[in-house]
PDB file with one MODEL, atoms N, CA, C and O in Angstrom:
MODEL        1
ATOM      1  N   UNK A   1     -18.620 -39.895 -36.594  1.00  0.00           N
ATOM      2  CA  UNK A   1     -17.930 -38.619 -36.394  1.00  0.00           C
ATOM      3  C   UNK A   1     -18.700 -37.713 -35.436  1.00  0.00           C
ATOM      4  O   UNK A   1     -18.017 -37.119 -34.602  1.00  0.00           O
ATOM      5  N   UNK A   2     -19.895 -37.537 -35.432  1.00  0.00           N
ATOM      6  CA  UNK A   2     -20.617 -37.235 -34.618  1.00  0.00           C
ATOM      7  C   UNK A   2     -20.098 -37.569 -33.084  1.00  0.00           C
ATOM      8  O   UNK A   2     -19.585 -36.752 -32.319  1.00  0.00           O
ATOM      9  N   UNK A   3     -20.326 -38.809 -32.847  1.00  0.00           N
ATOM     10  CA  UNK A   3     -20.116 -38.877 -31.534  1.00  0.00           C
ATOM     11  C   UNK A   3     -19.056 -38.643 -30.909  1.00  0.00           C
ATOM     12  O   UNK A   3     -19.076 -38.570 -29.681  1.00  0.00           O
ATOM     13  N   UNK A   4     -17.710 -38.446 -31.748  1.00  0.00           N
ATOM     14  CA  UNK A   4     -16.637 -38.208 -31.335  1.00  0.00           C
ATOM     15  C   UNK A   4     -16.664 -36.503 -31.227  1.00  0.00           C
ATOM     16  O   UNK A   4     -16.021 -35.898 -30.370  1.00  0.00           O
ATOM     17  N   UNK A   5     -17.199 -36.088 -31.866  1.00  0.00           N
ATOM     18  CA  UNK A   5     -17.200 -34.410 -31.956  1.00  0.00           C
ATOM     19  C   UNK A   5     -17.695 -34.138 -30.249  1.00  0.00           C
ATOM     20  O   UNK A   5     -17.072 -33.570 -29.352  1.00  0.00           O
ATOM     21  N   UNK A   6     -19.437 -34.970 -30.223  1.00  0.00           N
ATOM     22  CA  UNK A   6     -19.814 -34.887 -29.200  1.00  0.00           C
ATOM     23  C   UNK A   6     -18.946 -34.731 -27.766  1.00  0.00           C
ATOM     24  O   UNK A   6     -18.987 -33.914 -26.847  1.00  0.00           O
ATOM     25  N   UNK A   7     -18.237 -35.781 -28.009  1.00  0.00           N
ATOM     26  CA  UNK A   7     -17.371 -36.839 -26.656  1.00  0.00           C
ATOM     27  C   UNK A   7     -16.155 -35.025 -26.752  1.00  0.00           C
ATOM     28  O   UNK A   7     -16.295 -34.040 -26.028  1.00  0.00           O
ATOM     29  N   UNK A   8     -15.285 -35.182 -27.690  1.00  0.00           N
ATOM     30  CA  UNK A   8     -14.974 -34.297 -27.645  1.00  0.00           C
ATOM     31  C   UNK A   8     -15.045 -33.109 -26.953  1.00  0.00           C
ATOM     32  O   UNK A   8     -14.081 -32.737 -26.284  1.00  0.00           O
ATOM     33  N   UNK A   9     -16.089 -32.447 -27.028  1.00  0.00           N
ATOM     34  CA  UNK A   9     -16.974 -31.219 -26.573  1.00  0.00           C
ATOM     35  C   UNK A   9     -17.171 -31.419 -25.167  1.00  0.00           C
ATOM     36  O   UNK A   9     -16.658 -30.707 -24.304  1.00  0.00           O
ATOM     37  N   UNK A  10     -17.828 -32.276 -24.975  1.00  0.00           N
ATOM     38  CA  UNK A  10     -18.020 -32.716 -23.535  1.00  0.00           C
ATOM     39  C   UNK A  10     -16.114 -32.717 -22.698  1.00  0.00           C
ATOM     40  O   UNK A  10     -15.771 -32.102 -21.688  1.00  0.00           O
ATOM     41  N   UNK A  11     -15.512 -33.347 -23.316  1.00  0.00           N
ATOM     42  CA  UNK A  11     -14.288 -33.507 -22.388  1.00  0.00           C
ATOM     43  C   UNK A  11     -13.659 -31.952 -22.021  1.00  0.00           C
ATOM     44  O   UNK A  11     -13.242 -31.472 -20.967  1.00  0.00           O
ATOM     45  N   UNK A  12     -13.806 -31.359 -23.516  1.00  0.00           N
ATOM     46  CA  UNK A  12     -13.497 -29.985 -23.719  1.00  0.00           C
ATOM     47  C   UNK A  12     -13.941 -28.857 -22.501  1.00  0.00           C
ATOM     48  O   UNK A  12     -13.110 -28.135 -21.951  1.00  0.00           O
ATOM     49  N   UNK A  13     -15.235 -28.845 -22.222  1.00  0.00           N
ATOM     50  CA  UNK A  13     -15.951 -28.354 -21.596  1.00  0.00           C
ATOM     51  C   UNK A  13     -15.629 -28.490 -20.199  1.00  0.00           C
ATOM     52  O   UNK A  13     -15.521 -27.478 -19.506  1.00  0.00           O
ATOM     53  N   UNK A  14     -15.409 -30.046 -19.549  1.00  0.00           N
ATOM     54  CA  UNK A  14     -15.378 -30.520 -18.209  1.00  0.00           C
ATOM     55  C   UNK A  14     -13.926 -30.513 -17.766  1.00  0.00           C
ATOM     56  O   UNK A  14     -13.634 -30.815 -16.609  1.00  0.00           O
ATOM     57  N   UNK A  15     -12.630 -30.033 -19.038  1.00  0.00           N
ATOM     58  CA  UNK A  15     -11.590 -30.056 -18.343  1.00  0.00           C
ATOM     59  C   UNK A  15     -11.029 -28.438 -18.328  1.00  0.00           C
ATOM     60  O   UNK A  15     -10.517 -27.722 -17.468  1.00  0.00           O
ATOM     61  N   UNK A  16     -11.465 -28.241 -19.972  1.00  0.00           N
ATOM     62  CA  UNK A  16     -10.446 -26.968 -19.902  1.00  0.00           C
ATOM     63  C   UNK A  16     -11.311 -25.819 -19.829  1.00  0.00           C
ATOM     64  O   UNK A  16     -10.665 -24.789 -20.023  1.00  0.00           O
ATOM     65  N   UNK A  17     -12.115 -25.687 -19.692  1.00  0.00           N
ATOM     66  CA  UNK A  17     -13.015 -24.231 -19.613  1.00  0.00           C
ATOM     67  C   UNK A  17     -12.864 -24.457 -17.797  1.00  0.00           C
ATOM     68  O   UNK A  17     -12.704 -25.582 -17.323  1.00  0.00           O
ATOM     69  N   UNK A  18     -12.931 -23.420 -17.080  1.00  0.00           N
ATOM     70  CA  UNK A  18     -12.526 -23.179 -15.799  1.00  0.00           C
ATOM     71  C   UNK A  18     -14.193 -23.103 -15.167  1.00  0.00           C
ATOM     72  O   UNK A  18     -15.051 -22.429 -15.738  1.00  0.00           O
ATOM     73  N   UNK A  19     -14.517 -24.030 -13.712  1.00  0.00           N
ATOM     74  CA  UNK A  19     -15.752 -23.909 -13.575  1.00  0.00           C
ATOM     75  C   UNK A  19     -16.097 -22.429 -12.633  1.00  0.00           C
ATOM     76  O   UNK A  19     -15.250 -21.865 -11.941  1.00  0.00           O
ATOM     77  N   UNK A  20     -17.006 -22.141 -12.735  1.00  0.00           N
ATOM     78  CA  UNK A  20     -17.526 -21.241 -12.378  1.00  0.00           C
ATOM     79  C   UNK A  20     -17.632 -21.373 -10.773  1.00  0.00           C
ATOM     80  O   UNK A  20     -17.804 -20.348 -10.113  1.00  0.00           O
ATOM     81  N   UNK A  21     -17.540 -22.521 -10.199  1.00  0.00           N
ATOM     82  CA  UNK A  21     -17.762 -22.829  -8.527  1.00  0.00           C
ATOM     83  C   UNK A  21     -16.142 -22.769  -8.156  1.00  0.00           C
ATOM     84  O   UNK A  21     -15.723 -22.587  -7.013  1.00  0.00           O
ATOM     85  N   UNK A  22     -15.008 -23.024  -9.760  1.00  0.00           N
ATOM     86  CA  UNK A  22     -13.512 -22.908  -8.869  1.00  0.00           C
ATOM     87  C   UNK A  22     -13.307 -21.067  -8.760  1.00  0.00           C
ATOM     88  O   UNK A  22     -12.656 -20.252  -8.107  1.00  0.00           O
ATOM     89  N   UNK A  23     -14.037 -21.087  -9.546  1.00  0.00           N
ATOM     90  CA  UNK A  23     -13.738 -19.372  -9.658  1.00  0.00           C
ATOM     91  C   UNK A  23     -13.960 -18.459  -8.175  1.00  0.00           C
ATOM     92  O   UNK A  23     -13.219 -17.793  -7.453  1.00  0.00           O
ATOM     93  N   UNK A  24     -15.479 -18.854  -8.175  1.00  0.00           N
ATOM     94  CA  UNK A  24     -16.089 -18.323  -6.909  1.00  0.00           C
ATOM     95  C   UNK A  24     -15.291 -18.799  -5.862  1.00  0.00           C
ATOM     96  O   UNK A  24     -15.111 -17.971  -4.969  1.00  0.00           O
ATOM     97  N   UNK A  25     -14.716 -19.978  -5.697  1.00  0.00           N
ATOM     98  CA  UNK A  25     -13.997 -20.298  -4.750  1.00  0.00           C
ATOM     99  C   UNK A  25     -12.782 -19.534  -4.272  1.00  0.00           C
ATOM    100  O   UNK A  25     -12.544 -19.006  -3.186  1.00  0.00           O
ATOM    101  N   UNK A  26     -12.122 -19.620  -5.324  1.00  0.00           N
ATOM    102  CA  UNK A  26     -10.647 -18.642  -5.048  1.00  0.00           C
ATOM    103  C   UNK A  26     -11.095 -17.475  -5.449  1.00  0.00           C
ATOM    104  O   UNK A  26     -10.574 -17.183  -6.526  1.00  0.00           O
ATOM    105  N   UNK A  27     -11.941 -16.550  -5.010  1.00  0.00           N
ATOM    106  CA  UNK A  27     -12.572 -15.181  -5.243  1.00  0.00           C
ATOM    107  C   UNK A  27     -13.518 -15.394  -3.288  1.00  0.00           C
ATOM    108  O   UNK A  27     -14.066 -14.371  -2.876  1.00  0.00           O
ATOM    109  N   UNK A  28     -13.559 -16.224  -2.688  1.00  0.00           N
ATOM    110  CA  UNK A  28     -14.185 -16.370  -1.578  1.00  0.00           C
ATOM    111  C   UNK A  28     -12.756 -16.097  -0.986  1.00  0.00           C
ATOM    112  O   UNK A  28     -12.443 -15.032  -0.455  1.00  0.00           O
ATOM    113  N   UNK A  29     -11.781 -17.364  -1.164  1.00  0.00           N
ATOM    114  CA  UNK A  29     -10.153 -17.288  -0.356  1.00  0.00           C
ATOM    115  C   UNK A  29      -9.591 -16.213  -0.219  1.00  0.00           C
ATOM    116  O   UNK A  29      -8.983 -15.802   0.769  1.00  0.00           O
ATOM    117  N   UNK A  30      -9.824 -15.562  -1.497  1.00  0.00           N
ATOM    118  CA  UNK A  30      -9.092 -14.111  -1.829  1.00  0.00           C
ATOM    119  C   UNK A  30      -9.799 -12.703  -0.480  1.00  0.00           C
ATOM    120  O   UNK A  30      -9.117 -12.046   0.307  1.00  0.00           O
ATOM    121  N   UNK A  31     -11.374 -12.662  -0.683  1.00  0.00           N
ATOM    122  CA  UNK A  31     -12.162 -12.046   0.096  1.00  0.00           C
ATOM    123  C   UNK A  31     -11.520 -12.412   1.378  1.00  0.00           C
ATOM    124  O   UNK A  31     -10.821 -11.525   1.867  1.00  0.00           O
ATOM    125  N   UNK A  32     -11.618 -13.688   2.123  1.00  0.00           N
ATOM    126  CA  UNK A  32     -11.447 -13.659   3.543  1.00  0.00           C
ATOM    127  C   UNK A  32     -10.315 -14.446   3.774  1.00  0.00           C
ATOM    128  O   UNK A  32     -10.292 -15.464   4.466  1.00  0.00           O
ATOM    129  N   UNK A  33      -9.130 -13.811   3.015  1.00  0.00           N
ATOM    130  CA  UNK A  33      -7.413 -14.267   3.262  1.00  0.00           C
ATOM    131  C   UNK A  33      -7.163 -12.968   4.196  1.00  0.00           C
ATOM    132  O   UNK A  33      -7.412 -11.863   3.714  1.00  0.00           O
ATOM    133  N   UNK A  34      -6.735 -13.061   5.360  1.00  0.00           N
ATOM    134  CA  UNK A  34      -6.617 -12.211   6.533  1.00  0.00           C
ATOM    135  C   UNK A  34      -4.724 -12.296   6.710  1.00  0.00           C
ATOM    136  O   UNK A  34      -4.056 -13.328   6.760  1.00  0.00           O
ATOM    137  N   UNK A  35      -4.256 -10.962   6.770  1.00  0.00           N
ATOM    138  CA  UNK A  35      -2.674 -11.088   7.126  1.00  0.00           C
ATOM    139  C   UNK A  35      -3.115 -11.789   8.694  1.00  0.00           C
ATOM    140  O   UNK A  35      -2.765 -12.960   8.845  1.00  0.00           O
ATOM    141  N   UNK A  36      -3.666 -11.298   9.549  1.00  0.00           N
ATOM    142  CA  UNK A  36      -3.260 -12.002  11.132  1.00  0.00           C
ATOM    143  C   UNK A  36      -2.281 -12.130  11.660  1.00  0.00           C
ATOM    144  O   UNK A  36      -1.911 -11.053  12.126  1.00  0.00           O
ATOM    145  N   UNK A  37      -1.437 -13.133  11.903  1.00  0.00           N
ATOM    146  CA  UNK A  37       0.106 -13.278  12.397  1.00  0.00           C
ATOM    147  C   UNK A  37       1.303 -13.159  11.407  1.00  0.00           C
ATOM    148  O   UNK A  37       2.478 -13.015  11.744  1.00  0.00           O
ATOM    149  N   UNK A  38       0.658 -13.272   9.680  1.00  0.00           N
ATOM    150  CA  UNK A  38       1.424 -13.953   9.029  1.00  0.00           C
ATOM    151  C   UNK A  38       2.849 -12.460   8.867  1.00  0.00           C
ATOM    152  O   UNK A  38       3.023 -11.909   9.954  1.00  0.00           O
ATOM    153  N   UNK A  39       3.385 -12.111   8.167  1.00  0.00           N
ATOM    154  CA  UNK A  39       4.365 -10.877   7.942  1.00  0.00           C
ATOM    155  C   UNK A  39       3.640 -10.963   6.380  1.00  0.00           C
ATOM    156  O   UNK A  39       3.096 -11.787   5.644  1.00  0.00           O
ATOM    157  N   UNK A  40       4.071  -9.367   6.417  1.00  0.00           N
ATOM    158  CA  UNK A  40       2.908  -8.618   5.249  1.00  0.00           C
ATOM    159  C   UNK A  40       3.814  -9.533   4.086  1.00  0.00           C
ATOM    160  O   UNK A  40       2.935 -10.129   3.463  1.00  0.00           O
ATOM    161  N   UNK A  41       4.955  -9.868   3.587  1.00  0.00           N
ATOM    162  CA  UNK A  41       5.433 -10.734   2.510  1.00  0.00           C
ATOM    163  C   UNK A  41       4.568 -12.054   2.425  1.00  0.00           C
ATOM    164  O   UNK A  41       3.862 -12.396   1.476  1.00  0.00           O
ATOM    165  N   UNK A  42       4.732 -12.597   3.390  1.00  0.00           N
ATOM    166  CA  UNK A  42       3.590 -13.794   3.291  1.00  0.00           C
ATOM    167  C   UNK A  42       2.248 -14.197   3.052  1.00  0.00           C
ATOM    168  O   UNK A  42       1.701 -15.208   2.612  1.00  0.00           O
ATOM    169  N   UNK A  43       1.756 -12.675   3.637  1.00  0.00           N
ATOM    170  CA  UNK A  43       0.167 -12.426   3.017  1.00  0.00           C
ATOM    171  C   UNK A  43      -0.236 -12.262   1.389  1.00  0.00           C
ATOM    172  O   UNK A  43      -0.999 -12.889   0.654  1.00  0.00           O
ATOM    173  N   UNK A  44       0.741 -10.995   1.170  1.00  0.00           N
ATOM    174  CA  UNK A  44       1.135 -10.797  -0.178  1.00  0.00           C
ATOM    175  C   UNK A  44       1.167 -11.521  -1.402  1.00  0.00           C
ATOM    176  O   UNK A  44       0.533 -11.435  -2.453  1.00  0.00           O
ATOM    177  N   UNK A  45       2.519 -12.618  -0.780  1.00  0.00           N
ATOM    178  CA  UNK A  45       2.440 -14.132  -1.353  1.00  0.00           C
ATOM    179  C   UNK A  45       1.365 -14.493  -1.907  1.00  0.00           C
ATOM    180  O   UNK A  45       0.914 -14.323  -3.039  1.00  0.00           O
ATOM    181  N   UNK A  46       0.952 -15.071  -0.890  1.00  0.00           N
ATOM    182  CA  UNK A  46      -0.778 -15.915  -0.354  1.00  0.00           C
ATOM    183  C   UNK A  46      -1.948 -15.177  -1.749  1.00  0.00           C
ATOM    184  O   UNK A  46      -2.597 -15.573  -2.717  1.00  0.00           O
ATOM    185  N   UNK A  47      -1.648 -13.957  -1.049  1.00  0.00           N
ATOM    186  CA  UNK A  47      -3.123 -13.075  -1.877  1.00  0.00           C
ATOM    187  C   UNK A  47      -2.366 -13.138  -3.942  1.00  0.00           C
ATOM    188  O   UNK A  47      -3.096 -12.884  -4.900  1.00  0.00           O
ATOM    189  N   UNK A  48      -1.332 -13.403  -4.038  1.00  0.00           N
ATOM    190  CA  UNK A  48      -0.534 -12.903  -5.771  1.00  0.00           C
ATOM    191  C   UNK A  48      -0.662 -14.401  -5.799  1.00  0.00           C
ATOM    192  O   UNK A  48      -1.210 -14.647  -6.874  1.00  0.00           O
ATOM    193  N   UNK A  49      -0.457 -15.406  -5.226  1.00  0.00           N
ATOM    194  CA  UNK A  49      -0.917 -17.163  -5.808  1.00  0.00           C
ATOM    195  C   UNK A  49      -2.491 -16.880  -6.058  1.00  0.00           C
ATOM    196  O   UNK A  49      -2.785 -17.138  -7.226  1.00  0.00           O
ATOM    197  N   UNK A  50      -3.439 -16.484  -5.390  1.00  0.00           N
ATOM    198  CA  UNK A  50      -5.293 -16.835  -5.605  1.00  0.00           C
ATOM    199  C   UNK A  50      -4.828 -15.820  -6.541  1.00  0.00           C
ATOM    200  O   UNK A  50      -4.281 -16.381  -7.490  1.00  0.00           O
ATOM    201  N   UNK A  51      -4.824 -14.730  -6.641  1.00  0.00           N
ATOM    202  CA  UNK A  51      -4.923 -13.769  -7.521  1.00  0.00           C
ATOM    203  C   UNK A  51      -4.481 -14.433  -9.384  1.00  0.00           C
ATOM    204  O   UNK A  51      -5.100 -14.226 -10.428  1.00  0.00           O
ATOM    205  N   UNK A  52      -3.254 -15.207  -9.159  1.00  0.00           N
ATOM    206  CA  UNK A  52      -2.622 -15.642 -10.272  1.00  0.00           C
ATOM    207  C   UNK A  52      -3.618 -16.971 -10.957  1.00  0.00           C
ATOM    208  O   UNK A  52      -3.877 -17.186 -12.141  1.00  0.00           O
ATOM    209  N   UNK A  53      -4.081 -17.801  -9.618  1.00  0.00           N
ATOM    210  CA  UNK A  53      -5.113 -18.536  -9.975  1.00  0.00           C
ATOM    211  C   UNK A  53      -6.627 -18.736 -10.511  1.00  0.00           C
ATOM    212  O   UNK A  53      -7.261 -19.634 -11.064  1.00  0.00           O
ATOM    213  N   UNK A  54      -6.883 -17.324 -10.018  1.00  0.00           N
ATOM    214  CA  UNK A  54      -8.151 -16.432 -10.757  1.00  0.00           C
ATOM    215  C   UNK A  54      -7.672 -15.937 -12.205  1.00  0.00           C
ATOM    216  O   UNK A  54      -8.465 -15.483 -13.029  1.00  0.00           O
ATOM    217  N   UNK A  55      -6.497 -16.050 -12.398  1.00  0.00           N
ATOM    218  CA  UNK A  55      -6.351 -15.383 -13.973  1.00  0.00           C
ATOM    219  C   UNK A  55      -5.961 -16.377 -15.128  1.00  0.00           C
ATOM    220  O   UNK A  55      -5.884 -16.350 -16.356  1.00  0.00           O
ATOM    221  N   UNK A  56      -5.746 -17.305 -14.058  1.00  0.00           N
ATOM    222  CA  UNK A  56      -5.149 -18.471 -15.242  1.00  0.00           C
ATOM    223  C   UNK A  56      -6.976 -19.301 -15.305  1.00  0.00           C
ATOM    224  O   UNK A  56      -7.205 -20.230 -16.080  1.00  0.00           O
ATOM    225  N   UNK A  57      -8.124 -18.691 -14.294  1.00  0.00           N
ATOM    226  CA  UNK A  57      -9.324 -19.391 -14.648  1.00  0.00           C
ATOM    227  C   UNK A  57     -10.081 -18.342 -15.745  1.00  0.00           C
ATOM    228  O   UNK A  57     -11.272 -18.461 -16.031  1.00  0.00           O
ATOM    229  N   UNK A  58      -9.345 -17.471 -16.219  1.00  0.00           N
ATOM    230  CA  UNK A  58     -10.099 -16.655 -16.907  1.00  0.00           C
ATOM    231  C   UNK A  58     -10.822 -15.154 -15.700  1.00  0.00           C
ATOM    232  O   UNK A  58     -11.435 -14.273 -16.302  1.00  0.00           O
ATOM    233  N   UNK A  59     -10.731 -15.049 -14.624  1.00  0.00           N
ATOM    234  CA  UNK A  59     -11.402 -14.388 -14.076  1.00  0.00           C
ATOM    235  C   UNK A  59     -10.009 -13.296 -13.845  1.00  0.00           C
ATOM    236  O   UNK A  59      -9.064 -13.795 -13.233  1.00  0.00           O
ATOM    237  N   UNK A  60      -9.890 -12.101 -14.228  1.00  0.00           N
ATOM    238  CA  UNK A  60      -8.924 -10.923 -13.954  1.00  0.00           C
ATOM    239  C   UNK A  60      -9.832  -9.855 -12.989  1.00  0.00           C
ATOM    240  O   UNK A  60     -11.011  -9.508 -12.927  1.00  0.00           O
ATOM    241  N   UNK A  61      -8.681  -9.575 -12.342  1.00  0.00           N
ATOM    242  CA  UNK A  61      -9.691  -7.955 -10.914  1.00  0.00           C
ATOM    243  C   UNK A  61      -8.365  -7.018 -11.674  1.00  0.00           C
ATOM    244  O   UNK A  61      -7.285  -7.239 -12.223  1.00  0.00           O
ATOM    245  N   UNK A  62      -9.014  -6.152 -11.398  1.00  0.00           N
ATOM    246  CA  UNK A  62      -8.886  -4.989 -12.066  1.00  0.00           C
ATOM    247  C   UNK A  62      -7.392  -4.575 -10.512  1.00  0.00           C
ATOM    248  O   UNK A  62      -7.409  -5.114  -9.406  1.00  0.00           O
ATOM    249  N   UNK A  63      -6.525  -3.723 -10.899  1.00  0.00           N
ATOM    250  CA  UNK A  63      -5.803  -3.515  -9.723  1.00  0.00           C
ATOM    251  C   UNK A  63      -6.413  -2.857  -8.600  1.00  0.00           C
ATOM    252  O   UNK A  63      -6.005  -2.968  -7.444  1.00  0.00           O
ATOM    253  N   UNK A  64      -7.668  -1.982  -9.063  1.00  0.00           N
ATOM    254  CA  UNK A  64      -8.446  -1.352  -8.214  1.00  0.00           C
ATOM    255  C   UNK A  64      -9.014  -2.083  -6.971  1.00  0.00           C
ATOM    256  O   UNK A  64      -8.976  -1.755  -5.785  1.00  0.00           O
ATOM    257  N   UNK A  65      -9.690  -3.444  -7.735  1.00  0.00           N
ATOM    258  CA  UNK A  65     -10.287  -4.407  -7.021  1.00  0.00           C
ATOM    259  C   UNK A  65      -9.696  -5.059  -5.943  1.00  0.00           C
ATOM    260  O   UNK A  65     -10.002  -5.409  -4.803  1.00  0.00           O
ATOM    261  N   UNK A  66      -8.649  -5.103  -6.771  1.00  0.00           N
ATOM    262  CA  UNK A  66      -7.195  -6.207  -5.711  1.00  0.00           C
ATOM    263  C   UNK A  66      -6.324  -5.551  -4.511  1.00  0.00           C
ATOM    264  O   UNK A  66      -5.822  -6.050  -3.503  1.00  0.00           O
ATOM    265  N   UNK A  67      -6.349  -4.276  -5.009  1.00  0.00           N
ATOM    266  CA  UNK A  67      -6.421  -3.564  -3.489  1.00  0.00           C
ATOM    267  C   UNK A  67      -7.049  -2.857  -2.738  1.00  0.00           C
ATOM    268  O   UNK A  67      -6.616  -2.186  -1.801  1.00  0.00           O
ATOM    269  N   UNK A  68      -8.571  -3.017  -3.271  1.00  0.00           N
ATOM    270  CA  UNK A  68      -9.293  -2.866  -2.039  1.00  0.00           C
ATOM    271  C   UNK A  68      -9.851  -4.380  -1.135  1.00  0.00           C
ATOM    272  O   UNK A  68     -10.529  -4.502  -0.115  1.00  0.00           O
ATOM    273  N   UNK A  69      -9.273  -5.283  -1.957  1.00  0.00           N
ATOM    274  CA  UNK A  69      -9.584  -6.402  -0.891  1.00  0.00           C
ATOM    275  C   UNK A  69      -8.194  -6.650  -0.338  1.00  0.00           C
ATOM    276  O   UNK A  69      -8.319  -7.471   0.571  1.00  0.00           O
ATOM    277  N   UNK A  70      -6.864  -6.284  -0.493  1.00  0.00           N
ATOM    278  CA  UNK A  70      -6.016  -6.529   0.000  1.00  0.00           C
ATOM    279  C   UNK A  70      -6.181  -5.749   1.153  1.00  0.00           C
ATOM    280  O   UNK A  70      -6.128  -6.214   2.291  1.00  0.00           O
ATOM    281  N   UNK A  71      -6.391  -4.499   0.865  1.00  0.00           N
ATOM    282  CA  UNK A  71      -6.400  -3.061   2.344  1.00  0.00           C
ATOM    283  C   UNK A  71      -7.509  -3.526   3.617  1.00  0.00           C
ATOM    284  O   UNK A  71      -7.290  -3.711   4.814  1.00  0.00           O
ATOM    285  N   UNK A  72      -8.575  -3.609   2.948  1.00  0.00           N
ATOM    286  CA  UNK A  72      -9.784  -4.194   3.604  1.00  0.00           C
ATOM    287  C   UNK A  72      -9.500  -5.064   4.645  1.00  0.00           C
ATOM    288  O   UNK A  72      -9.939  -4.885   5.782  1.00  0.00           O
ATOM    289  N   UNK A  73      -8.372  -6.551   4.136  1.00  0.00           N
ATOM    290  CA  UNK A  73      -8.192  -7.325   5.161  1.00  0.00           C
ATOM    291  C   UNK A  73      -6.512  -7.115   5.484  1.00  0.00           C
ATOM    292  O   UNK A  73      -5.916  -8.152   5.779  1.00  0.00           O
ATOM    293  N   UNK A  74      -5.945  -6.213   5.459  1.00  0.00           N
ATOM    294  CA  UNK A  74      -5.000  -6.262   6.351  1.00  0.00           C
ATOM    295  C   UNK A  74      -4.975  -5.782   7.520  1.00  0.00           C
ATOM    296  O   UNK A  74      -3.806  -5.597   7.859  1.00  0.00           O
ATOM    297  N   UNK A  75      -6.151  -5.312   8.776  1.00  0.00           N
ATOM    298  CA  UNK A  75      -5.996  -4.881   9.881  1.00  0.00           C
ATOM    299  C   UNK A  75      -5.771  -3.945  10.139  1.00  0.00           C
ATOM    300  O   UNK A  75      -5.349  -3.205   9.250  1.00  0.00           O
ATOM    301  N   UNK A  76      -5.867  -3.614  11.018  1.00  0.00           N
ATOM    302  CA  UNK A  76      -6.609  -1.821  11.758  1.00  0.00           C
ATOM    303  C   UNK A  76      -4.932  -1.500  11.905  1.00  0.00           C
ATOM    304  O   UNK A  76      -4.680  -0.317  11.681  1.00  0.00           O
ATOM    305  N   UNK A  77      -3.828  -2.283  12.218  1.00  0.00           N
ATOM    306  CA  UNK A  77      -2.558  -1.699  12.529  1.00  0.00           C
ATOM    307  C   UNK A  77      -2.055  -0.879  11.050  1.00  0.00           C
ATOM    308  O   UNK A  77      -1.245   0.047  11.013  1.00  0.00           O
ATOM    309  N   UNK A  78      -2.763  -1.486   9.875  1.00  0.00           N
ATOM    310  CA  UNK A  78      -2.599  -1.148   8.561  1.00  0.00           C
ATOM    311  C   UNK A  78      -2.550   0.003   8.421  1.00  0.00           C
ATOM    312  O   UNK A  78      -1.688   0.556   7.738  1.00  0.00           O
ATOM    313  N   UNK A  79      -3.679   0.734   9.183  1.00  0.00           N
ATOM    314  CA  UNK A  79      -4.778   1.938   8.204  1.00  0.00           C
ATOM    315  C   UNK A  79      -4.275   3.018   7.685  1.00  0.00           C
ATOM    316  O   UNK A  79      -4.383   3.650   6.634  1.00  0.00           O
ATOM    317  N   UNK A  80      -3.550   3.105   8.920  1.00  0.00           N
ATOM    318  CA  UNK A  80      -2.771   4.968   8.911  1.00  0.00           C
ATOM    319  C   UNK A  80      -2.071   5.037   7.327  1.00  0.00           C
ATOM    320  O   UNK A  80      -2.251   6.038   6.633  1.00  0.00           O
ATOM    321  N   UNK A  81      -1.132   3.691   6.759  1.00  0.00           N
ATOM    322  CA  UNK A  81      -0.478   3.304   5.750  1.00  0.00           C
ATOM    323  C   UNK A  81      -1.494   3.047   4.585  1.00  0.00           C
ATOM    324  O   UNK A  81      -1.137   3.281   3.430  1.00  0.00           O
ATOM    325  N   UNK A  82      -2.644   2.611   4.831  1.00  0.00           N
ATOM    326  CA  UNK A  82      -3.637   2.082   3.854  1.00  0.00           C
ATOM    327  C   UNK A  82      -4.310   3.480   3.090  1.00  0.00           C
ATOM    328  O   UNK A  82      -4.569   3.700   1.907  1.00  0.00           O
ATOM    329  N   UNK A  83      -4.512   4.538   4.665  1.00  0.00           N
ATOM    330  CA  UNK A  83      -4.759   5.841   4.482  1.00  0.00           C
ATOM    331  C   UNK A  83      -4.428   6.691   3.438  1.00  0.00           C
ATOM    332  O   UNK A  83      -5.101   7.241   2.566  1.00  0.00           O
ATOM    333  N   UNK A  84      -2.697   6.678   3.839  1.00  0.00           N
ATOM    334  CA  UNK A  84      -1.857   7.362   2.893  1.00  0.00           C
ATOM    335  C   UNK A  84      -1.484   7.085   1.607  1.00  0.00           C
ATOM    336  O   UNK A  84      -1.092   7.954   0.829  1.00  0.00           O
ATOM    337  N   UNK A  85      -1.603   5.714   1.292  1.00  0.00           N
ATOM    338  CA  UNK A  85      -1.578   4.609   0.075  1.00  0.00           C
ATOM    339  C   UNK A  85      -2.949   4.706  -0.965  1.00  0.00           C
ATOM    340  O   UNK A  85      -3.077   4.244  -2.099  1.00  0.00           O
ATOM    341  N   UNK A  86      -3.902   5.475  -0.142  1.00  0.00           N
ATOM    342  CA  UNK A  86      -4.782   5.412  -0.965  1.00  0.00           C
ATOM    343  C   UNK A  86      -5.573   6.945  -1.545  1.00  0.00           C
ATOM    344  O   UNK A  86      -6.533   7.259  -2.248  1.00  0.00           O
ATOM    345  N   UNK A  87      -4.485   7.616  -0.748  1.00  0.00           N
ATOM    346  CA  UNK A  87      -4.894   9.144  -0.725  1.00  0.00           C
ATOM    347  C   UNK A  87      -4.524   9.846  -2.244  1.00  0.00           C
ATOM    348  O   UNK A  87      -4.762  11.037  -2.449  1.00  0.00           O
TER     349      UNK A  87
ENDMDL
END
């Protein structure tokens, strides 16, 4: 019984607890996901999939967080709007 508890634990650990390098990962994508050419719906998209994928790993941003990395990388054509959005 032991070793099955063991084996157990171990599988437990390596499948369903979320690793800490996927986390950082889609928290890197999220940081340097750039609108660029895309249309602000598509960025949006893009940024609410990593965002949704950070929460289903256990990792939640606060809304505060999530739009200051959204504003941050949407581009200088943004600002005037980012300005007023954040005033």
């Amino acid at each position: 019984k032991l070793k099955s508890a063991k084996a157990w634990l171990a599988l437990n650990q390596a499948f369903v607890s979320p690793s800490h390098t996927r986390i950082l990962q889609l928290h890197m994508q999220l940081q340097n996901l750039k609108k660029n050419e895309s249309t602000i719906s598509v960025y949006l998209q893009q940024a609410k999939y990593i965002i949704d994928e950070l929460a289903a790993s256990g990792k939640l941003l606060s809304p505060e967080e999530f739009n200051e990395i959204i504003f941050n990388n949407l581009g200088p054509s943004f600002h005037p709007i980012v300005a007023i959005v954040s005033s």
